[in-house]
N, C-alpha and C positions, 0 to 999 in steps of 0.2 A: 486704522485704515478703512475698515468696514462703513463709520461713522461718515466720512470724508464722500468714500464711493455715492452711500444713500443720498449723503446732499447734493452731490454733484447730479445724480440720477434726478433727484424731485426737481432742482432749477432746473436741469435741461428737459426733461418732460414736460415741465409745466410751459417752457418758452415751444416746443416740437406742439403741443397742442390748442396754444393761444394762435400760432401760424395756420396750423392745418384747420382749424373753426374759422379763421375770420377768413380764411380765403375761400373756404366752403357757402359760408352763409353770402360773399358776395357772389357769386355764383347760383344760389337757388332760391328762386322766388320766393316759397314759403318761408324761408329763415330771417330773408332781409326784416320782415318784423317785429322779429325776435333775438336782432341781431348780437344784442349787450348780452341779455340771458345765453342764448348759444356760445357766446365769443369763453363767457364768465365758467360754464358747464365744460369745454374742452379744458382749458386752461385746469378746472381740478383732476379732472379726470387724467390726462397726462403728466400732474404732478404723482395722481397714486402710482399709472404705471412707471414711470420714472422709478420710483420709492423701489416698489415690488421687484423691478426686475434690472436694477440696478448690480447688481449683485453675482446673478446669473450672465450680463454681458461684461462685466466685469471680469469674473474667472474665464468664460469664453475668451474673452483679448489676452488674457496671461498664456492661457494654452497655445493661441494661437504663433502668441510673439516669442514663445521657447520652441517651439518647432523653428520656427524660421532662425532662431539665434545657435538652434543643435546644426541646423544645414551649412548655417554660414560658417561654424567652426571650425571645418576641414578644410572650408574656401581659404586661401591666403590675401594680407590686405592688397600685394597688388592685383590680383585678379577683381579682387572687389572694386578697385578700385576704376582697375579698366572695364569694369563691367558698368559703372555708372558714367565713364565717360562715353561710352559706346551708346549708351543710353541717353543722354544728355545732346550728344550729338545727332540724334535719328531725331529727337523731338526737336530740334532746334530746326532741322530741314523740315519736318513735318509742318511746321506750326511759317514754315515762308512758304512752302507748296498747299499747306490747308487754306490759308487765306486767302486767294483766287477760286478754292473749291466751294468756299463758303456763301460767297454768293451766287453759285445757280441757284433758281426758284425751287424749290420741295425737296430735292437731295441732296444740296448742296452740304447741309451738318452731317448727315451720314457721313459725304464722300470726305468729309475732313475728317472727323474721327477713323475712318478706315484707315487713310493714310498714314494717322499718327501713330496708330500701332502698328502697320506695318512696316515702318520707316524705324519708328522705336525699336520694333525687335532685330530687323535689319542691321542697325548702326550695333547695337549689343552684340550680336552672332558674330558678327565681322570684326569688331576690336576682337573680341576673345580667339577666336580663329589665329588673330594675327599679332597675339600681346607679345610675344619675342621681340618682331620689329616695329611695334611699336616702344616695348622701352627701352631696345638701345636707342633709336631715334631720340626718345626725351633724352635716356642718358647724356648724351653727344650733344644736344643743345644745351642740356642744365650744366655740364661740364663748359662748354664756350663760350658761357654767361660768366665762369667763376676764374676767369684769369686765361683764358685760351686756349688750356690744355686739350691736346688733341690726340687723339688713337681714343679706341673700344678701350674697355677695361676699366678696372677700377687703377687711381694716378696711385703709383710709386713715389715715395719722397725719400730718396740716396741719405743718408747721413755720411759724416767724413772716415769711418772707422769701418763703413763697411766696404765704401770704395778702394783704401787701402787695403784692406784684407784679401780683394782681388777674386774672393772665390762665387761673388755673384755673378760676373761675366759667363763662369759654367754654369750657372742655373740659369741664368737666362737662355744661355744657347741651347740647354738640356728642352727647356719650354716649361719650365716647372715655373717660372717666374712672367708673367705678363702685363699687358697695361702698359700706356707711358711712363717711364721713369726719370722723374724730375729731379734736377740739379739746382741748386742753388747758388746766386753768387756768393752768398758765404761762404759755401764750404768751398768753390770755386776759390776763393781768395783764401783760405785757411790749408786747403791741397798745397798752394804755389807758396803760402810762407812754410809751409813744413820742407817743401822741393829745397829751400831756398838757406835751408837751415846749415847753419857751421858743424853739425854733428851730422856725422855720415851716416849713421842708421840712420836717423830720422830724415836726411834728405833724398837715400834712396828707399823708403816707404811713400816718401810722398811722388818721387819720380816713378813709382810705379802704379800708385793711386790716379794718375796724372794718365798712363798707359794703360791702364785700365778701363779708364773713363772714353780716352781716343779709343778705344777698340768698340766699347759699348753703341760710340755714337755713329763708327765708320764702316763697321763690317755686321753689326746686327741694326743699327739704325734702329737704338730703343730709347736713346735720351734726349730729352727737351733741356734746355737750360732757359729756366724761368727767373725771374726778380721777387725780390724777398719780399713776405706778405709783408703788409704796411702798418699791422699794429704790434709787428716783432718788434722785440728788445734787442739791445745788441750783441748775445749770445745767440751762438749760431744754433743751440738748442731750443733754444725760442722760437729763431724763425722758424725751423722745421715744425714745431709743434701746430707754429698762427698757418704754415703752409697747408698743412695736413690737415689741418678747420676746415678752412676757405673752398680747398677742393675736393674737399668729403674723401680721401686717401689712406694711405694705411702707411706706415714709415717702416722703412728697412734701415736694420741696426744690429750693431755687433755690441752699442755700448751701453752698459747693464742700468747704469743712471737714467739716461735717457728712455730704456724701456721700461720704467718704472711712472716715469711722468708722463711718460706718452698715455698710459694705460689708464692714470688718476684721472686724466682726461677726457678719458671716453675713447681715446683713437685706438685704433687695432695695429700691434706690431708686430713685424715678420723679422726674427730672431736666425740669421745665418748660423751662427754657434747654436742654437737648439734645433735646427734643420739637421747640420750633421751628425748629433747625437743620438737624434731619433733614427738617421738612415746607416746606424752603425751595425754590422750584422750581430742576431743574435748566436751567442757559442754556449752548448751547454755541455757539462761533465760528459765526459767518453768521445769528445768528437776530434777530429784529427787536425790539426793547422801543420802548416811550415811556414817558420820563422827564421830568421836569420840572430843568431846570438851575436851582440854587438859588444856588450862589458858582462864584468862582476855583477853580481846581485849583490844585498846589504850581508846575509847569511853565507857561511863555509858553503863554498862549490854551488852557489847558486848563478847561474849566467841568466842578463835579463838581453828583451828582444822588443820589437816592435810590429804591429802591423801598419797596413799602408795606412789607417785612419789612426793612429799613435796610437792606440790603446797599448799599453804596456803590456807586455808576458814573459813572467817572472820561470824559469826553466829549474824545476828541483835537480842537481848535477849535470847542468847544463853547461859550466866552468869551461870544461875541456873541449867546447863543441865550441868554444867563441871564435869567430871569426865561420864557421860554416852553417849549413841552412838544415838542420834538421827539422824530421818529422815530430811534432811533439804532442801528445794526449794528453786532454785537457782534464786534470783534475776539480778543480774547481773556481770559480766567478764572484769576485769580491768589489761590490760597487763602495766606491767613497766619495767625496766631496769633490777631490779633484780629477774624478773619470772611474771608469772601469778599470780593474787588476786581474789578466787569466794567469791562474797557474797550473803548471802542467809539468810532465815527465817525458823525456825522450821515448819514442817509440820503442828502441832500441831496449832501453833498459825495462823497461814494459814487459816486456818479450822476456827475456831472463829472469826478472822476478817472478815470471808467471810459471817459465820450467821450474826455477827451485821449488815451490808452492805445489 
């Protein structure tokens, strides 16, 4: 690298002082004739300083362009980025207001370089001042170039399993969900053959996936129903994936397939069954619940129970309690595969073990 800098330094030295000589010598009498010789004398002389201090402006540009690269590291790109449109745009006004300043006689290149900086730094202060509204504004335009989708936010893309499931309606209303939430005619068409089904589960999941969707669109006014992107397949997992490209969104889904290819893909998914598992209260040893004992347990005189979010609680001689709502102390917290297990001891018997003891 050293090697490269020196030659770079000696040609551009020697090109900086074949310039600065011959426009010297045409300028002053006594050189014009001795033109060749002066012209031949700078051209060496700027290739040695070229050479010499090549080197030293060299390490000077490294220092100077890691400071500026330590500053800009805490900057984010969109700031950076509105910080050069802001800037782009003040020299753009500068450069139609300097061009009428340019021709007064004697001040006129001042009064244009004035402008251009101050219009430059101008147009800079004022995007960053205002980079919120300015990039929902892009957002909202780059969004009604990509299919028409309309609201703030980043687009929602409904899958059929989650609509079913019903329990998005409460997050949206809660506010923990926002953004346009877009339908598809597929799933649209795949709701009303499910509605439509000869098996009565599966027609009243979809009559209620169907109720669902009317409640989303009628009383929160949060769903678009759009048309299928145009390079989907004829799986409805498809479209949603080409949907969720096109308008740069995140897919809402209950079904574990689809979050897995959503993800290969680059798209970000919002997981209802891993919302409620996360928002399930933490219970640790010694803490007090009431349950409602409902059956048996697997074990002699075990009664099991539920809480409102199904976690199961297994009752040691809870047997006799079944069918009422005891207090019960939580012994200990057994995660597995298919959920949380509390088990625990009635207060009652708590109490009595503690007199004999």
């Amino acid at each position: 690298m050293t090697i490269i800098v020196r030659i770079a330094g000696f040609i551009l030295g020697a090109a900086v002082g074949y310039q600065v000589t011959a426009w010297v010598a045409t300028q002053l009498e006594p050189l014009r004739h001795v033109r060749i010789e002066a012209v031949v004398g700078g051209l060496l002389v700027g290739a040695l300083l070229g050479l010499v201090f090549a080197g030293w402006i060299w390490r000077w540009f490294e220092r100077v362009m890691g400071w500026v690269l330590n500053r800009l590291a805490n900057v984010s790109l969109r700031d950076v980025a509105l910080g050069v449109l802001g800037l782009g745009s003040g020299l753009v006004l500068a450069f139609l207001v300097g061009y009428p300043l340019a021709r007064i006689p004697g001040v006129g290149n001042y009064l244009a370089l004035a402008a251009a900086i101050a219009l430059a730094y101008l147009g800079y202060h004022l995007v960053m001042q205002r980079r919120d509204e300015v990039t929902s504004t892009l957002s909202r335009v780059d969004r009604s170039s990509r299919g028409g989708v309309k609201g703030r936010g980043v687009p929602k893309v409904l899958d059929t399993s989650v609509i079913i499931d019903g329990r998005v309606a409460d997050v949206v209303t809660s506010g923990f969900l926002e953004g346009p939430l877009l339908v598809t005619r597929a799933v649209l068409s795949e709701l009303q053959r499910i509605a439509d089904s000869s098996d009565t589960l599966r027609r009243n999941r979809g009559r209620r996936g169907l109720d669902v969707l009317r409640r989303l669109q009628q009383e929160l006014q949060a769903v678009q129903i759009v048309e299928d992107a145009k390079d989907s397949g004829p799986e409805v997992d498809g479209s949603l994936v080409a949907l969720a490209k096109n308008v740069r969104g995140w897919i809402v889904t209950n079904d574990f397939n689809l979050n897995k290819v959503a993800e290969l893909q680059g798209i970000r998914v919002l997981n209802i069954n891993e919302l409620s598992q996360a928002l399930r209260p933490v219970v640790l040893p010694g803490e007090e619940l009431t349950v409602q004992v409902i059956k048996d347990g697997k074990e002699a005189g075990q009664g099991v129970g539920y809480l409102d979010d199904g976690t199961m609680v297994v009752v040691e001689g809870g047997k006799k309690y079944i069918g009422d709502t005891p207090d019960v102390v939580v012994t200990s917290v057994l995660q597995t595969v298919a959920g949380r297990m509390i088990f625990g001891r009635p207060k009652e018997a708590q109490g009595v073990s503690s007199e004999r003891r």
